[in-house]
BAFI-3210 file (N, C-alpha, C; in Angstrom, 3 decimals, decimal comma, padded with zeros to 6 digits):
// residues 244
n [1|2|3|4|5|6|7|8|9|10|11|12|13|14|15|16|17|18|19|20|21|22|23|24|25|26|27|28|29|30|31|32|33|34|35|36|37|38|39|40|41|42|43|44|45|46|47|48|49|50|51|52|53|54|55|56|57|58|59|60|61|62|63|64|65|66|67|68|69|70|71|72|73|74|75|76|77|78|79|80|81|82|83|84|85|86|87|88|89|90|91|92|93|94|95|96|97|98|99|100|101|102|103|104|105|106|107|108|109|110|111|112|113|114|115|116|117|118|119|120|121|122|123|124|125|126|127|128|129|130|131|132|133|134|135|136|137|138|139|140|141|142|143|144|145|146|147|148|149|150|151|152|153|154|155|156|157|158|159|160|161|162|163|164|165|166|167|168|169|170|171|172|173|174|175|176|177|178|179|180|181|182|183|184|185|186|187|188|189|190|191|192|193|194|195|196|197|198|199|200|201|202|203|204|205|206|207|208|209|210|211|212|213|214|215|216|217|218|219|220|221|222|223|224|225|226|227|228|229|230|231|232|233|234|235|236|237|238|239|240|241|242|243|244]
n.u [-041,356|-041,592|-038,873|-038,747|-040,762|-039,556|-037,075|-037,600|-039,361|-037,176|-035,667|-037,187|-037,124|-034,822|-034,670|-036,416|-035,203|-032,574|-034,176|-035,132|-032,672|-031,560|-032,931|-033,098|-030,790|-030,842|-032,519|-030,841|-028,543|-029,316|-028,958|-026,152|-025,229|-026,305|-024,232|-022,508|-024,104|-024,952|-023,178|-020,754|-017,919|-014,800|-012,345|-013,689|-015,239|-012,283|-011,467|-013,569|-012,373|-009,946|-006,781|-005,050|-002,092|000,041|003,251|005,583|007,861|010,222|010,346|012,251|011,894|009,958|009,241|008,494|005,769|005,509|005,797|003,717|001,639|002,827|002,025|-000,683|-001,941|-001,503|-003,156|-005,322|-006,132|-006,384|-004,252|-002,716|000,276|001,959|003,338|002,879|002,248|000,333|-002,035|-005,104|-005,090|-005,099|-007,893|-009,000|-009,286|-010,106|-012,707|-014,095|-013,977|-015,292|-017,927|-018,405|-018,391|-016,696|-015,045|-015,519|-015,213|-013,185|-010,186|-007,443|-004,215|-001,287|001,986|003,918|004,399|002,135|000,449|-000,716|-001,238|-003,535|-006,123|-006,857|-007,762|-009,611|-011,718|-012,126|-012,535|-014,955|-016,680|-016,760|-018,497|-017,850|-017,338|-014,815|-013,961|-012,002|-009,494|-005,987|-003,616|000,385|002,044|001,943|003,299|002,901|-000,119|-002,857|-006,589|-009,441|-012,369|-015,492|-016,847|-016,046|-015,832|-014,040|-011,261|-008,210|-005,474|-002,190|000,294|003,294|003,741|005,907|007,937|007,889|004,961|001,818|-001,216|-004,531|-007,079|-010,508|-013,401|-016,604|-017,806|-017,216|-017,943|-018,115|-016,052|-013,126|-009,790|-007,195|-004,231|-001,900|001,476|003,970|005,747|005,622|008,249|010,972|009,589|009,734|009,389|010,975|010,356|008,499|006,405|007,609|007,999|007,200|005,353|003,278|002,733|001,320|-000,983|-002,216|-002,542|-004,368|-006,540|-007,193|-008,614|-010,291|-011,987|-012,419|-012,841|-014,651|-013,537|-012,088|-010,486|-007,604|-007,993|-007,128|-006,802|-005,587|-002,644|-000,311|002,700|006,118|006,902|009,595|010,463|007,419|006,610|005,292|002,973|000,658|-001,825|-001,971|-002,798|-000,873|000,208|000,440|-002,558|-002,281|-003,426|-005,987|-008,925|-011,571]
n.v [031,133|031,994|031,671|029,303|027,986|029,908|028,004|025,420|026,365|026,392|024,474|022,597|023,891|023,665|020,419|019,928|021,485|019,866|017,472|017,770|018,368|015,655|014,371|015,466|014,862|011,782|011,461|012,668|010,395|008,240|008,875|009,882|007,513|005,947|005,771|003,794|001,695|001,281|000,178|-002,389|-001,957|-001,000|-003,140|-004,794|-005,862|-006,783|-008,839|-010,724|-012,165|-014,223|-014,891|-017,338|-017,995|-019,746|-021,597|-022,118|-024,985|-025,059|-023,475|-021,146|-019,869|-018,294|-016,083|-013,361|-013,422|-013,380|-010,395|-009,915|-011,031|-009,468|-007,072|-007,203|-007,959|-005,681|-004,177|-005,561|-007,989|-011,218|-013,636|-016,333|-018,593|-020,776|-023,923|-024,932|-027,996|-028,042|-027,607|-029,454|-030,186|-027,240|-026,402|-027,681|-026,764|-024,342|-024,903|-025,835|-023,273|-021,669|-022,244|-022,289|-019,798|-018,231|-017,232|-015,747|-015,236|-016,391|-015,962|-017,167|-016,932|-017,811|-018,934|-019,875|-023,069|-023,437|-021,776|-023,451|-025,356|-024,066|-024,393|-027,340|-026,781|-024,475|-026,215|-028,801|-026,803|-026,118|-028,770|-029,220|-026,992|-024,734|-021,560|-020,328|-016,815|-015,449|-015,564|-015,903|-016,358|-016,822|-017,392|-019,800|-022,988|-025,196|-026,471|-026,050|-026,799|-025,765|-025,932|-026,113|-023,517|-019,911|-017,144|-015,090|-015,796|-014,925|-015,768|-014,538|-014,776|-015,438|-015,152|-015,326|-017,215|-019,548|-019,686|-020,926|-020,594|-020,519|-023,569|-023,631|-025,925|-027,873|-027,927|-025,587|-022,547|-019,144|-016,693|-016,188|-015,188|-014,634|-013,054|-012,284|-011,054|-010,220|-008,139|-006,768|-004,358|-005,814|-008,049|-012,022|-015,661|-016,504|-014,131|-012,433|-013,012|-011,535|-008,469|-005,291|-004,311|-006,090|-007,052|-004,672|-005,191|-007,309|-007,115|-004,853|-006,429|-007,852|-006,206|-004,771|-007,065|-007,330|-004,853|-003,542|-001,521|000,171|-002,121|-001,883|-001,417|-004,298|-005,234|-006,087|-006,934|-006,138|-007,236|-005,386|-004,946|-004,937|-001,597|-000,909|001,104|003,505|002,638|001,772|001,591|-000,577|-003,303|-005,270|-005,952|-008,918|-009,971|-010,050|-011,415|-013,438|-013,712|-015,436]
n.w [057,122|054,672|053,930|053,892|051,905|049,753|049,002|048,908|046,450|045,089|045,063|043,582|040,930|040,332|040,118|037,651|035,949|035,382|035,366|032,797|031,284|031,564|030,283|027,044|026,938|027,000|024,782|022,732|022,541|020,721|018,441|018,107|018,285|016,213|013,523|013,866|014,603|012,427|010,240|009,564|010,910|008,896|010,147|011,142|009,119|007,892|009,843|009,434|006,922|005,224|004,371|002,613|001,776|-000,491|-000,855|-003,584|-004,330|-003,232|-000,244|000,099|-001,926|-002,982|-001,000|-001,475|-000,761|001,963|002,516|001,420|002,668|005,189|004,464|004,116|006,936|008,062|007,571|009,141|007,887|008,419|007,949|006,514|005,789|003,887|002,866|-000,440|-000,486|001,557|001,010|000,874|003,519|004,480|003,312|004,422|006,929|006,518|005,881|007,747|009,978|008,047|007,575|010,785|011,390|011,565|009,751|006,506|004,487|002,191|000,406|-001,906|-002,713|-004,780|-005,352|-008,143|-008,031|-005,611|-007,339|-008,623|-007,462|-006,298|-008,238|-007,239|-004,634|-004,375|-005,653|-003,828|-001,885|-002,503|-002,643|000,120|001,042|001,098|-000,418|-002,580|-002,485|-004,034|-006,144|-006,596|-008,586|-009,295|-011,894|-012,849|-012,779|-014,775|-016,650|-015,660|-014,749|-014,268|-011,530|-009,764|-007,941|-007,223|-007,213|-008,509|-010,258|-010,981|-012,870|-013,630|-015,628|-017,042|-020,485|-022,225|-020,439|-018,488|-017,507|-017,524|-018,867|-017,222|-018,232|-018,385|-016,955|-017,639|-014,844|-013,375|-011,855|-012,018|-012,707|-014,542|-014,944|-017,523|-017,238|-018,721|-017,806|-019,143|-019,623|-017,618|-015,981|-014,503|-013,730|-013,638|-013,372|-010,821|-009,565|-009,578|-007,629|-005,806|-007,407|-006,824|-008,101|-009,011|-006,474|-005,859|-007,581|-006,971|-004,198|-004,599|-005,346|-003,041|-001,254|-002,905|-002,843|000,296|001,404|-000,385|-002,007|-005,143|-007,408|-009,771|-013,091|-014,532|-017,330|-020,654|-021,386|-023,695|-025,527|-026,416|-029,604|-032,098|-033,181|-032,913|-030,840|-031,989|-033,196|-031,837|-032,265|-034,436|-034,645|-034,781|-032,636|-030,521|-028,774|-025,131|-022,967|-022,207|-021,596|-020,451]
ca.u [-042,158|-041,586|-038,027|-038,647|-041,259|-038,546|-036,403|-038,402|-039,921|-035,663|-034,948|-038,090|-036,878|-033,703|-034,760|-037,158|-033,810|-031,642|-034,909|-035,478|-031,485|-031,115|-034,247|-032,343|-029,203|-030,953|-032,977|-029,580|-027,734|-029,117|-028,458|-025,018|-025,097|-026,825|-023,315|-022,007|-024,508|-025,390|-022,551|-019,645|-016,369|-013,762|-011,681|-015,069|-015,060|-011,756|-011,355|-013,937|-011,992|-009,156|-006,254|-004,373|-000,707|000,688|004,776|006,104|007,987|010,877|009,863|013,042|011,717|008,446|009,498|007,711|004,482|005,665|006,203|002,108|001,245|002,596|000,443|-002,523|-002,274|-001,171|-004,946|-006,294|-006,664|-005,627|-003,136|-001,627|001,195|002,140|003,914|001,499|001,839|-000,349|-003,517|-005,588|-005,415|-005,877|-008,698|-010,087|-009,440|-010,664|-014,253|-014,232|-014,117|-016,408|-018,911|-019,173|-019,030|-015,389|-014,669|-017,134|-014,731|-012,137|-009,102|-006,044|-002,923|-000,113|003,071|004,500|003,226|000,809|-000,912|-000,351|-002,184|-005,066|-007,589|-007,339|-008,068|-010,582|-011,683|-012,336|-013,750|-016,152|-017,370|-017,125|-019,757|-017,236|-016,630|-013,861|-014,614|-010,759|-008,279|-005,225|-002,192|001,162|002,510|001,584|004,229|001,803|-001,154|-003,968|-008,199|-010,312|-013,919|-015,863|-017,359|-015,256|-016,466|-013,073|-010,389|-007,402|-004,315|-001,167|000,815|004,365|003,654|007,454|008,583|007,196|004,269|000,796|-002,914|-005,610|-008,894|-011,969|-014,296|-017,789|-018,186|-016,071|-018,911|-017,633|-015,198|-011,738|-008,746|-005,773|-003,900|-000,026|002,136|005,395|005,924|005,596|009,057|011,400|008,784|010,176|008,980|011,248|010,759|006,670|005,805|008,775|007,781|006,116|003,983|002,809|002,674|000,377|-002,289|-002,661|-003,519|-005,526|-007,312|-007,882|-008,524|-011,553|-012,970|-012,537|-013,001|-015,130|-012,671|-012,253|-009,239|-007,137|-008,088|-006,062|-006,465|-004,888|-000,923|000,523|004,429|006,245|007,253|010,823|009,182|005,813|006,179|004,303|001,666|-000,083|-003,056|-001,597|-003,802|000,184|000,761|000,028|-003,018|-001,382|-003,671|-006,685|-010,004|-012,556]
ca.v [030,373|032,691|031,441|027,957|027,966|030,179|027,103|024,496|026,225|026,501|022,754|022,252|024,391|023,228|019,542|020,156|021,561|018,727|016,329|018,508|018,123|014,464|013,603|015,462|013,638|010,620|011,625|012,461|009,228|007,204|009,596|009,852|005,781|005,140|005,670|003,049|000,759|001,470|000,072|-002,418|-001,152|-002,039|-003,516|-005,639|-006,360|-007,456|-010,006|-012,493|-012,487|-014,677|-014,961|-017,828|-018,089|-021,077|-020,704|-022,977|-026,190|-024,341|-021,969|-019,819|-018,727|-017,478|-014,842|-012,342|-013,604|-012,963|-008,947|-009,043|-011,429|-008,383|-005,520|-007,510|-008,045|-004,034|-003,836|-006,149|-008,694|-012,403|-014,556|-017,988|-018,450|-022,259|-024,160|-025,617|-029,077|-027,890|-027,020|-030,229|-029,243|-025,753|-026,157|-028,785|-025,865|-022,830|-024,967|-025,680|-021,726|-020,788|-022,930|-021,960|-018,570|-016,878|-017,093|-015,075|-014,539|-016,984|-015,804|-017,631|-016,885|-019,058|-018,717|-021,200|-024,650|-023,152|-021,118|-024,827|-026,321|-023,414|-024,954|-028,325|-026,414|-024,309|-027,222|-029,282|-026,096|-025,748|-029,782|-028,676|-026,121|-023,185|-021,259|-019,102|-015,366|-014,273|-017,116|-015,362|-017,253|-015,933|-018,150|-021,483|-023,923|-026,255|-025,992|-026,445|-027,027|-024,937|-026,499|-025,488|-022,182|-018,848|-015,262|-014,606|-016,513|-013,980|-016,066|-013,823|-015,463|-014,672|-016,044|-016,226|-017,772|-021,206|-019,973|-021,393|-020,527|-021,758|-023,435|-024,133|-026,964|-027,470|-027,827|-023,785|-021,572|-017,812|-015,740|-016,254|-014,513|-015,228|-012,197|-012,398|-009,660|-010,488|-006,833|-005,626|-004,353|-006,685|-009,573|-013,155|-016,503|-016,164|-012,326|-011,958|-012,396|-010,423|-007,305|-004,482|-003,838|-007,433|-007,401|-003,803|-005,513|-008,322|-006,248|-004,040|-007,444|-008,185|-004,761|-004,596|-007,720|-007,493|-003,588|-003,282|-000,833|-000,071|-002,444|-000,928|-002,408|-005,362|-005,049|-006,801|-006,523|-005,805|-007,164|-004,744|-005,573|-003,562|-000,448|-000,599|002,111|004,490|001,887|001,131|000,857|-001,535|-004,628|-006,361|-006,761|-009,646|-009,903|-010,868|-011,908|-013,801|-013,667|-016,357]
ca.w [056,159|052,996|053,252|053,297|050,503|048,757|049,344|048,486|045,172|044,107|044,367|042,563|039,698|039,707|039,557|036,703|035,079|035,661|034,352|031,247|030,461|031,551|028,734|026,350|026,361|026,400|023,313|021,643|022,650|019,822|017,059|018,154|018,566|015,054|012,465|014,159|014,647|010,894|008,787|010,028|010,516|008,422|011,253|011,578|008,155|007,210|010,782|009,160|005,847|005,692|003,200|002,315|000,457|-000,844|-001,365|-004,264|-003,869|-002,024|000,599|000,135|-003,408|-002,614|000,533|-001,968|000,011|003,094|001,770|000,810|003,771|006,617|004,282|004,555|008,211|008,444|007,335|009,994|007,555|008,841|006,579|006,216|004,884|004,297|001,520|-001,663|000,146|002,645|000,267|001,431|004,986|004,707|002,759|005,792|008,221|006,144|005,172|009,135|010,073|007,582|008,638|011,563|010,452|011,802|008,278|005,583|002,688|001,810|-000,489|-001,614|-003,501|-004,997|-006,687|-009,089|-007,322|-004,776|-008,061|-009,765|-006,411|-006,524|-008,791|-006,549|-002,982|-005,173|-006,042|-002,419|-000,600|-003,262|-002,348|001,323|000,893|001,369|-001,983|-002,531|-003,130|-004,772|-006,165|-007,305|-009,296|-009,857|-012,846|-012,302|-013,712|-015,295|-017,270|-014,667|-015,233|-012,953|-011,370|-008,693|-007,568|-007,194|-007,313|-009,168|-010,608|-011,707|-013,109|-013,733|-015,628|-018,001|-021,697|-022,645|-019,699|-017,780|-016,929|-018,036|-018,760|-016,812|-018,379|-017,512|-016,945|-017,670|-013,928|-013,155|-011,687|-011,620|-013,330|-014,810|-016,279|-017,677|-017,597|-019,461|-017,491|-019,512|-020,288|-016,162|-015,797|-013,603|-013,885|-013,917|-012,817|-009,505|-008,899|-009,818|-006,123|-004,728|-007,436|-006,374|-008,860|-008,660|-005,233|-005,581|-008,140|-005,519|-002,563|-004,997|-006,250|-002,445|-000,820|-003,803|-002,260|001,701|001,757|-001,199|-002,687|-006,720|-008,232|-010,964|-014,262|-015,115|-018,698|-021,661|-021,984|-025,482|-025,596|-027,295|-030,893|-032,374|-034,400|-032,889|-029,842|-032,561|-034,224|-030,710|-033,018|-035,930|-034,423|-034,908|-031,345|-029,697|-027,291|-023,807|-021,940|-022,140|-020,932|-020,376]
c.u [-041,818|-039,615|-037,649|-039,540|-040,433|-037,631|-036,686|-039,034|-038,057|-035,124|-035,982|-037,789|-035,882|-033,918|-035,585|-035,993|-032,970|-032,953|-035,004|-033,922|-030,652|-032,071|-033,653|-031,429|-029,396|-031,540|-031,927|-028,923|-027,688|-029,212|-027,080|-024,273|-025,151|-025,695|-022,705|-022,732|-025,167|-024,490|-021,441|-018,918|-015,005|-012,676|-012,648|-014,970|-013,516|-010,913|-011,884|-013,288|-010,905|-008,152|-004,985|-003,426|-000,344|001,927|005,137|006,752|009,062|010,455|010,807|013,013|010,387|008,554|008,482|006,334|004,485|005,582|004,174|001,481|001,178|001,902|-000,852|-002,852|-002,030|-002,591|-005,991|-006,504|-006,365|-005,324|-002,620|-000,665|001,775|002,729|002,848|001,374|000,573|-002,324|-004,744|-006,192|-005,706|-007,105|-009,846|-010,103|-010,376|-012,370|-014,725|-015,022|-015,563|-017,904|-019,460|-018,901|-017,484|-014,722|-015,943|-016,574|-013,167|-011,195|-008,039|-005,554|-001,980|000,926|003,670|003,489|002,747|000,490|-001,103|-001,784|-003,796|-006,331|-008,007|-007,876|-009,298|-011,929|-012,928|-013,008|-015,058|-017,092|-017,176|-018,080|-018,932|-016,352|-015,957|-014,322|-013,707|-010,125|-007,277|-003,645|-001,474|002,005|002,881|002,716|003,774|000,560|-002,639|-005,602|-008,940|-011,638|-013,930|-016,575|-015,998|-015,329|-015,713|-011,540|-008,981|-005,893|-003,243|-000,238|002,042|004,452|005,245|008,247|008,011|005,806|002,840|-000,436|-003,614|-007,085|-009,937|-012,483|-015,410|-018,771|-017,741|-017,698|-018,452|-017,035|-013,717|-011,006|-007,592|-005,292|-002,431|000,678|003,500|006,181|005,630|007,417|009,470|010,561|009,214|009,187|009,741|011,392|009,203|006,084|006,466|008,491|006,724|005,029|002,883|002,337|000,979|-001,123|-002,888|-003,227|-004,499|-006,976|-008,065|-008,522|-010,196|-012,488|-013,368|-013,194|-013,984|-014,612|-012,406|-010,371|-009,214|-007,858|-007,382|-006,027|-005,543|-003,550|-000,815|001,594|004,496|006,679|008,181|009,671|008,193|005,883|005,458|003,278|000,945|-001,431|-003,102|-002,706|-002,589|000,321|-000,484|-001,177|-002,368|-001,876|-005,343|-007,678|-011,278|-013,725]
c.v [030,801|031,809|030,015|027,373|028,318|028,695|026,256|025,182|026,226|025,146|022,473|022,516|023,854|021,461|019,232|020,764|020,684|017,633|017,196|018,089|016,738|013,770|014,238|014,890|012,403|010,292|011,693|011,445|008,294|007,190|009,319|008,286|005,490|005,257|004,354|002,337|000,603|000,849|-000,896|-001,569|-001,970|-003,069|-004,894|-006,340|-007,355|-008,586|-011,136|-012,802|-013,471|-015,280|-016,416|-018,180|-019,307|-021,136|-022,199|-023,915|-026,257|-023,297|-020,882|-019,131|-018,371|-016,294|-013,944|-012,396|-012,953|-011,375|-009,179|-009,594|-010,000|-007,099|-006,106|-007,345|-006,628|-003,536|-004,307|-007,418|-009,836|-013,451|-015,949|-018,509|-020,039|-022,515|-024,967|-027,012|-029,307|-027,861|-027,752|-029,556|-028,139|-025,837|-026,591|-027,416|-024,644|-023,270|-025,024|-024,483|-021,214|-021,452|-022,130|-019,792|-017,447|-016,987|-016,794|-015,361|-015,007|-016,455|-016,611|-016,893|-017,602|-018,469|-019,884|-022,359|-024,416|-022,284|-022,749|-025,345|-025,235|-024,356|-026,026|-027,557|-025,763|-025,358|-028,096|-028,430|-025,969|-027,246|-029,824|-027,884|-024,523|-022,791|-020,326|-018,025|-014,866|-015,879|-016,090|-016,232|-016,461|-016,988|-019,379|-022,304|-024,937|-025,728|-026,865|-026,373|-026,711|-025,920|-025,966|-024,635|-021,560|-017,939|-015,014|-015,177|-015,506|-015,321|-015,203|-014,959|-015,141|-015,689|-016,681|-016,608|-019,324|-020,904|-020,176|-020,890|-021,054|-022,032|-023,960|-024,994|-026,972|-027,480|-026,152|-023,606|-020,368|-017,355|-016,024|-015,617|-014,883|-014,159|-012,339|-011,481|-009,927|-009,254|-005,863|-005,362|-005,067|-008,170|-010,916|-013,644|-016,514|-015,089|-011,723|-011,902|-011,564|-008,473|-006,328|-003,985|-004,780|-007,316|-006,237|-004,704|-006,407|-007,825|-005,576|-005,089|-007,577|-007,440|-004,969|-005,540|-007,537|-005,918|-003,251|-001,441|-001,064|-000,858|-001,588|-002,117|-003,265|-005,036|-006,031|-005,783|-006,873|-006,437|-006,197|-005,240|-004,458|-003,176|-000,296|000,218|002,901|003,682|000,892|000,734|000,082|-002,336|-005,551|-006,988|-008,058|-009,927|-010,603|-011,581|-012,343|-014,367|-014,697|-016,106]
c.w [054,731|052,585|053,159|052,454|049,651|048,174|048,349|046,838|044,422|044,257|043,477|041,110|039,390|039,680|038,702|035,449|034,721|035,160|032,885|030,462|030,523|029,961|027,625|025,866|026,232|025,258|022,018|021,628|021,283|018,470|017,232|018,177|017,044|013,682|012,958|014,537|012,867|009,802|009,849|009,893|009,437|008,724|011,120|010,273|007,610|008,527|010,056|007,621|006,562|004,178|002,858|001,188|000,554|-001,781|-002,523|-003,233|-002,979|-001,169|000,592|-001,259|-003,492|-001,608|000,172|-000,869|001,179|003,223|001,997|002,022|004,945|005,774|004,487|006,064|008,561|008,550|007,905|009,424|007,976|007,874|007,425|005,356|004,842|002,612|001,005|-000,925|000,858|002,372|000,770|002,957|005,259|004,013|003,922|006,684|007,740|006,129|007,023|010,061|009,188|007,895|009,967|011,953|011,363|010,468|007,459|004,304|002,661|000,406|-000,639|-002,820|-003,511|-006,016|-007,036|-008,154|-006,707|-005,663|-008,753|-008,498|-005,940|-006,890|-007,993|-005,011|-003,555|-005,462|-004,454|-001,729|-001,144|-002,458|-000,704|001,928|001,552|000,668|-001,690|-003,393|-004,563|-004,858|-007,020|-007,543|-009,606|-010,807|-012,103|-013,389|-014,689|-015,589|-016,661|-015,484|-014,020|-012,860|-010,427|-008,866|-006,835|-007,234|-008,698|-009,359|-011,406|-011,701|-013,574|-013,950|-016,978|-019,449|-022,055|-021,589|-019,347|-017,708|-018,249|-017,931|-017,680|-017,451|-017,300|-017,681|-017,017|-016,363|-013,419|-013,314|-011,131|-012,694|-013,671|-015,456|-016,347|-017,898|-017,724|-018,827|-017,518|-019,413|-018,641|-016,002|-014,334|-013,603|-014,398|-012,753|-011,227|-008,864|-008,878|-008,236|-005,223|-005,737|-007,049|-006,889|-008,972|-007,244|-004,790|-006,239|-007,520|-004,282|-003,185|-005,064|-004,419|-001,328|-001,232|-002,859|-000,527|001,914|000,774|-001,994|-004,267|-007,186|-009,572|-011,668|-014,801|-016,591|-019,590|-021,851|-023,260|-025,320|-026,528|-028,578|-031,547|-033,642|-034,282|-031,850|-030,676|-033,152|-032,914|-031,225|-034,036|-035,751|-034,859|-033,673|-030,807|-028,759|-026,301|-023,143|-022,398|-021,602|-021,383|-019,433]
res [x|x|x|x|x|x|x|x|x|x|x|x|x|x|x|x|x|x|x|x|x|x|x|x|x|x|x|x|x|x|x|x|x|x|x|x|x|x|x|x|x|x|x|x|x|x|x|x|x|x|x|x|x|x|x|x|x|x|x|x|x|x|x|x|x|x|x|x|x|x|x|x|x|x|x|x|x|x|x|x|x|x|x|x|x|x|x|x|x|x|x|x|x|x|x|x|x|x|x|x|x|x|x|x|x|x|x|x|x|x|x|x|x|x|x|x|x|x|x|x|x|x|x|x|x|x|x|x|x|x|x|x|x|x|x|x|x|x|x|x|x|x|x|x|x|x|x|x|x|x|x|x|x|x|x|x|x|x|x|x|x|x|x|x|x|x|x|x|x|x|x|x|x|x|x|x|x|x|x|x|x|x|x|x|x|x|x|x|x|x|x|x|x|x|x|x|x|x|x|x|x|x|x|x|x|x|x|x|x|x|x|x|x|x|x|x|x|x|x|x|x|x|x|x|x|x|x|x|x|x|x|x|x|x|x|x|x|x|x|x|x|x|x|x]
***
């Protein structure tokens, strides 16, 4: 008898052990649960974005895109890469998506005639009811007129070459800049989406929005002027770039 009471009081103890350390771990479970149910992931975050490029009027002088297209997707982000023709229809597909909500945060980019065909896709998703967050132009060949809604309108564009301003309309709801980057070394109208430094302020521009990450400061370009590397404060140079 003593040694099957013994018995019997040692499973007792030991399943009073085994409940004491199962209620533990389930008490810890949803601490160790709550960082991650606390914040998307960035993975999570930059799926419902979605970035669309629009290659000038040849597709073999735009490639540059293709270069910023595979870093975005390196980052999870999902791209379209299509020639400016296309702006119409992508705009039908992107207002589609966001709708029904696998799209949150529409971006595009354009060089030469897809930044030229911006303001119109801009434009259309806005009277779709799906505004663009980021619109980024890389010297638009023509001197375009923004409307709509936009978070952020950044034009990049080379004063002494082709490329053009963009204004605004008294319909334009958001933000715009015209920023001049004549003076980025290597920077031409057929090399602005293929340089790298170009190519960095673009991912920075859309990094900031999808990841909520700090962009560099665009800032106002100077050209240089012969004899002014020492009179950076004359007030001779040029402003470059202009902000609306």
């Amino acid at each position: 008898m003593g040694s099957v009471g013994w018995s019997s009081f040692s499973r007792r103890a030991s399943w009073r052990r085994l409940h004491a350390i199962a209620i533990a771990v389930l008490l810890l479970l949803p601490i160790g649960a709550s960082p991650a149910l606390a914040a998307p992931s960035s993975a999570s975050t930059a799926s419902t974005a979605h970035v669309y490029l629009l290659r000038g009027v040849l597709n073999i002088f735009s490639l540059g895109l293709d270069d910023i297209a595979a870093q975005l997707r390196a980052q999870g982000i999902p791209v379209t890469v299509a020639n400016f023709a296309s702006w119409s229809s992508l705009a039908d597909e992107a207002a589609i998506a966001y709708k029904s909500g696998r799209i949150k945060t529409i971006i595009l980019v354009g060089h030469s005639s897809g930044a030229t065909a911006l303001p119109d896709m801009v434009a259309k998703l806005d009277q779709l009811g799906a505004p663009v967050k980021l619109a980024i132009g890389l010297d638009s060949v023509f001197r375009t007129r923004l409307s709509g809604r936009v978070g952020r309108y950044v034009n990049f564009y080379i004063a002494n070459g082709n490329g053009e301003p963009v204004a605004k309309t008294a319909q334009f709801q958001g933000k715009l800049e015209n920023i001049n980057v004549q003076n980025v070394p290597g920077v031409g109208h057929m090399s602005i989406e293929k340089n790298q430094i170009m190519q960095r302020k673009v991912i920075s521009e859309i990094d900031a929005v999808v990841f909520g990450r700090s962009a560099p400061a665009s800032g106002p370009q100077k050209p240089r002027q012969p004899g002014a590397a020492d009179a950076a404060g004359s007030g001779t140079a040029r402003a470059a770039a202009v902000r609306q």
